[in-house]
C-alpha positions as a printed Julia matrix, in Angstrom:
269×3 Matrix{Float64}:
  10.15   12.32  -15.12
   8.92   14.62  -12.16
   9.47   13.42   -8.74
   8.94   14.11   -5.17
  11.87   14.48   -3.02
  10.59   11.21   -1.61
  11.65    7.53   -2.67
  11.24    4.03   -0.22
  13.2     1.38    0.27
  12.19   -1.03    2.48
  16.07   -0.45    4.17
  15.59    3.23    4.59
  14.96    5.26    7.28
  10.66    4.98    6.9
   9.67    5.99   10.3
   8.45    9.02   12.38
   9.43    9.94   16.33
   5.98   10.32   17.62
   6.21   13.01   20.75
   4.23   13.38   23.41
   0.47   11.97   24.12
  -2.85   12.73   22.75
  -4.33   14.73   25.8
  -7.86   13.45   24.95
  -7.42    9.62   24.64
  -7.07    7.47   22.19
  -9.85    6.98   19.87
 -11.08    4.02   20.77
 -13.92    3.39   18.3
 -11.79    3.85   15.59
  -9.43    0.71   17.13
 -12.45   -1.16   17.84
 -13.3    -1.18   14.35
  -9.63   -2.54   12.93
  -8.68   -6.07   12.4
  -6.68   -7.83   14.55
  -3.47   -9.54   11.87
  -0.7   -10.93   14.33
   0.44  -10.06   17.52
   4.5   -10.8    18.2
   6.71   -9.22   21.68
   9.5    -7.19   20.92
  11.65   -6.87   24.25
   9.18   -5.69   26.91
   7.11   -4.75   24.22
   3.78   -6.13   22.02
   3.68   -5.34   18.96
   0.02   -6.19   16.85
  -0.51   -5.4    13.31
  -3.99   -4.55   12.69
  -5.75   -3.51    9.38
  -9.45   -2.3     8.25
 -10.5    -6.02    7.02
  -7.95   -8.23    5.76
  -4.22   -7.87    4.07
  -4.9    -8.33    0.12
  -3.12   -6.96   -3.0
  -3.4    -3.52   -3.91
  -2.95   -0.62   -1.38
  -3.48   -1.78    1.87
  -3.51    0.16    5.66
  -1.54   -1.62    7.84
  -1.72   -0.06   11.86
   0.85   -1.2    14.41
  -0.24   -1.12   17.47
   3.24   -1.05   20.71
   1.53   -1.99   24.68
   4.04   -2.05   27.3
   4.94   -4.0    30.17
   1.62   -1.93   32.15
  -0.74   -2.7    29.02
  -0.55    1.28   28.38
   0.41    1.95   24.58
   3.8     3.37   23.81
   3.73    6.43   21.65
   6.93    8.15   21.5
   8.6     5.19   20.13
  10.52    5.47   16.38
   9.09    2.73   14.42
   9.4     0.9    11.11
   7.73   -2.05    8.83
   9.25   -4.09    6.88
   7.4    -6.56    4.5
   8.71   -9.27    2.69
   7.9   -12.19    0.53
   9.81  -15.74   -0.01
   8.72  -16.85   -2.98
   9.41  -20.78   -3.99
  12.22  -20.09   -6.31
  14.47  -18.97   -3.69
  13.88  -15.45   -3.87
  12.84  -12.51   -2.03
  11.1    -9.91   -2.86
   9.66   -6.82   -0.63
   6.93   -4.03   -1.66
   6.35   -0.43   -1.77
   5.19    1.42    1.56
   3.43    4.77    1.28
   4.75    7.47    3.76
   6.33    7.45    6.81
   4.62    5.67    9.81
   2.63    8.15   11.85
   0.77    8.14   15.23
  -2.45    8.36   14.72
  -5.64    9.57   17.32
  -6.15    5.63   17.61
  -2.2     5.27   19.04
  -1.48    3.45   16.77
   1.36    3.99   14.09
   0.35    3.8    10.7
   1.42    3.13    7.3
   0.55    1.23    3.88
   1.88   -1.15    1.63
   0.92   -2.17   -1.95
   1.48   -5.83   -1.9
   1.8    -6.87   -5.46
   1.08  -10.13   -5.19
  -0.75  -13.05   -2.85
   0.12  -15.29   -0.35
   0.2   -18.99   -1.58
   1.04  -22.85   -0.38
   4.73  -22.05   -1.48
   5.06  -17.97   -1.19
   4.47  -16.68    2.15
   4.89  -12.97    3.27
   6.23  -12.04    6.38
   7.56   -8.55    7.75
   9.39   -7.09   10.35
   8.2    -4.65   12.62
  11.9    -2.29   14.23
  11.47    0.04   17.12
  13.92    2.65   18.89
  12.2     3.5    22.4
  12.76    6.86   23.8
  15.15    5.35   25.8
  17.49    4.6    23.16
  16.57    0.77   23.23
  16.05   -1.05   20.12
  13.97   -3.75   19.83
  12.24   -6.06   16.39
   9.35   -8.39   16.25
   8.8   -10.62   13.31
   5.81  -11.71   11.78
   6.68  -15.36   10.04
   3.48  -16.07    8.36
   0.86  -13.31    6.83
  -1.97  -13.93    4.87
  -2.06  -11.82    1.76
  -5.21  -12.24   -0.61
  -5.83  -11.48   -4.49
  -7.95   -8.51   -4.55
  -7.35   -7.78   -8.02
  -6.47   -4.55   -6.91
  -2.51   -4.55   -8.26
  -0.63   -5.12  -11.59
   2.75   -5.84  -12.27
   3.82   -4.67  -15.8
   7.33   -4.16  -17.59
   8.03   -1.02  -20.19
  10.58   -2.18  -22.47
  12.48    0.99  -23.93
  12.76    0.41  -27.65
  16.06    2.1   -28.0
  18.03    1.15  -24.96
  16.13   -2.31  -24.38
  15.98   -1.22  -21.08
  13.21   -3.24  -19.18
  12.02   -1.68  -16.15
   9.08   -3.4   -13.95
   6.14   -1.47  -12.2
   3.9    -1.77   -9.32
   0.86   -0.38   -9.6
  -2.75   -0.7    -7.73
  -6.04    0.49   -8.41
  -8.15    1.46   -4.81
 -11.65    2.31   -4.43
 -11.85    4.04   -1.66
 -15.59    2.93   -0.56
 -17.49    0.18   -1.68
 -18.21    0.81   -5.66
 -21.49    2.0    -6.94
 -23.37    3.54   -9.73
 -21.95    7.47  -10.61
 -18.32    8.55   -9.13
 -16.58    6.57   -6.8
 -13.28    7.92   -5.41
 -10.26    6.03   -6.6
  -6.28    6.18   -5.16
  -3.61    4.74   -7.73
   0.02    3.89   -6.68
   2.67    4.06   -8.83
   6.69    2.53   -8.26
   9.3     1.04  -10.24
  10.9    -2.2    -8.94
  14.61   -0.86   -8.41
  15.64   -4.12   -7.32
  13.82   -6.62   -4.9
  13.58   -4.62   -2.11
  13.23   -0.55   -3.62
  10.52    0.77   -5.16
  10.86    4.23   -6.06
   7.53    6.39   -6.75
   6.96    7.04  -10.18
   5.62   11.04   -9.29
   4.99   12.74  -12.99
   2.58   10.55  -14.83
   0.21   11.78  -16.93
  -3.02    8.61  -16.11
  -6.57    8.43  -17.8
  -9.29    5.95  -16.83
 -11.24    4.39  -19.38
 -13.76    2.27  -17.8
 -16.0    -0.58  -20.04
 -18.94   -3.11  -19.6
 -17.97   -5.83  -21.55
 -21.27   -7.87  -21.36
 -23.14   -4.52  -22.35
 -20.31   -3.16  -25.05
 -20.1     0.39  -23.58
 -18.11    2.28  -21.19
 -19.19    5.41  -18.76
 -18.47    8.92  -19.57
 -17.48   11.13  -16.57
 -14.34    9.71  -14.76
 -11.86   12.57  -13.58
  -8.36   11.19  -14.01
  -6.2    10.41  -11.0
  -3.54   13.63  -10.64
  -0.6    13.73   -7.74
  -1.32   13.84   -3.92
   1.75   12.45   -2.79
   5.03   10.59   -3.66
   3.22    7.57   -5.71
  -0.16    8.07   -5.33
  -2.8     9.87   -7.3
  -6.15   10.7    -6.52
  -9.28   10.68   -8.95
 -12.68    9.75   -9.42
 -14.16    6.43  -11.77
 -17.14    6.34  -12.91
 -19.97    3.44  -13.62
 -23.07    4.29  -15.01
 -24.56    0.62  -13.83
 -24.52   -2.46  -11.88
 -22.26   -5.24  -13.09
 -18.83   -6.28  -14.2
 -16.55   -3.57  -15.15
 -13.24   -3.26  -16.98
 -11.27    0.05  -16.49
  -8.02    0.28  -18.7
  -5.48    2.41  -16.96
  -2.89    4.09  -19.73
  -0.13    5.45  -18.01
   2.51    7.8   -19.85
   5.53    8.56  -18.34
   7.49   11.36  -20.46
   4.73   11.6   -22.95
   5.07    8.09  -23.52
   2.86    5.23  -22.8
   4.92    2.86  -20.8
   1.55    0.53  -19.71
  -1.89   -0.5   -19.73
  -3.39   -2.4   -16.98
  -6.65   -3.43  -16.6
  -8.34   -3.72  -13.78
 -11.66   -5.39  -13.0
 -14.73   -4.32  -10.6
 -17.75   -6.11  -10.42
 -21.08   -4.79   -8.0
């Protein structure tokens, strides 16, 4: 299979050295609009995790936000995030991040994560926020206890190979990327392999088709324009719904020419 030079592991180097300041201000309304997650110090630092609603499965925007002693924001730090989940079983599992953090015009750094699965009363993710200052100083906040809600927006699937019996797990997610309506909406599907429980390689050269379906009404919608490559694990399309109601899109993913998965994924307006 095709890839980018460009896998993630939670353990590697995913961060960006943001230089110098942004000469007209921060965007403010564009902050003002985020959601407030946790807030946890880090040295002389605070260190808030903010988002555009809530943390829930699927692809999710995750913006850290670094004040300093003065309240002023720090911007030329090096930063990273590190999510993971203890489940009840004793094990721990992390999720794919998209990209490097980068400073935005809001100041703050961001990134995304595709958490694969919810928060419950016995599985709780937390993550770790590391940062180098331009001083050299390295500091880490931790986030014990985040909230992570179903969304229906990610499936977990295993391809099997029939000749090697070589199981390999996947991680994908399904995004609108506005609220859904009747005609095209604009759709972003990620795409990883669970390595191990903490990497999560992009999967870069699949070929993916969208076959959305009404199941109360027993037809589909014509029209969807299938996701292609934008950047290491995600694809871009368009998915289309010619009405109102509950709708079942089967994604078929080949990998190689073959099929290695099917998931279905349901929106409902």
């Amino acid at each position: 299979m095709k890839r980018l030079p460009c896998s993630f592991s939670i353990f590697s180097v995913a961060m960006l050295a943001a230089c110098g300041g942004n000469t007209n201000g921060p965007d403010t309304t564009a902050l003002a609009a985020k959601v407030s997650v946790a807030t946890a110090p880090a040295g002389t630092l605070t260190v808030e995790l903010l988002t555009d609603s809530k943390l829930a499965t699927g692809l999710t925007p995750i913006y850290i936000k670094l004040t300093g002693l003065t309240g002023a924001p720090v911007t030329d730090a090096t930063v990273s995030f590190v999510p993971m989940m203890a489940m009840a079983n004793g094990k721990n599992h992390s999720c794919p991040t998209m990209g490097l953090p980068t400073l935005g015009d809001d100041l703050t750094y961001h990134v995304s994560a595709v958490f694969q699965m919810a928060s419950s009363d016995v599985d709780n993710w937390s993550a770790t926020v590391n940062v180098t200052q331009a001083d050299g100083t390295a500091v880490q906040a931790i986030f014990p206890q985040l909230v992570v809600t179903d969304s229906g927006r990610a499936k977990v699937f295993t391809y099997t190979d029939p000749v090697s019996s070589t199981a390999t797990k996947y991680v994908s997610s399904l995004n609108l990327v506005s609220s859904p309506r009747v005609g095209l909406n604009p759709i972003v599907f990620t795409l990883h392999t669970m390595q191990d429980m903490t990497t999560f390689p992009s999967i870069d050269g699949a070929v993916i088709a969208l076959d959305p379906e009404m199941p109360s009404m027993g037809h589909g919608s014509p029209g969807s324009v299938a996701p292609t490559l934008t950047a290491p694990g995600r694809y871009e399309g368009q998915l289309s719904f010619s009405m109102t109601g509950e709708w079942q899109t089967t994604v078929t993913i080949q990998v190689d020419e073959v099929v290695i998965g099917a998931p279905v994924f349901t929106t409902e307006f």
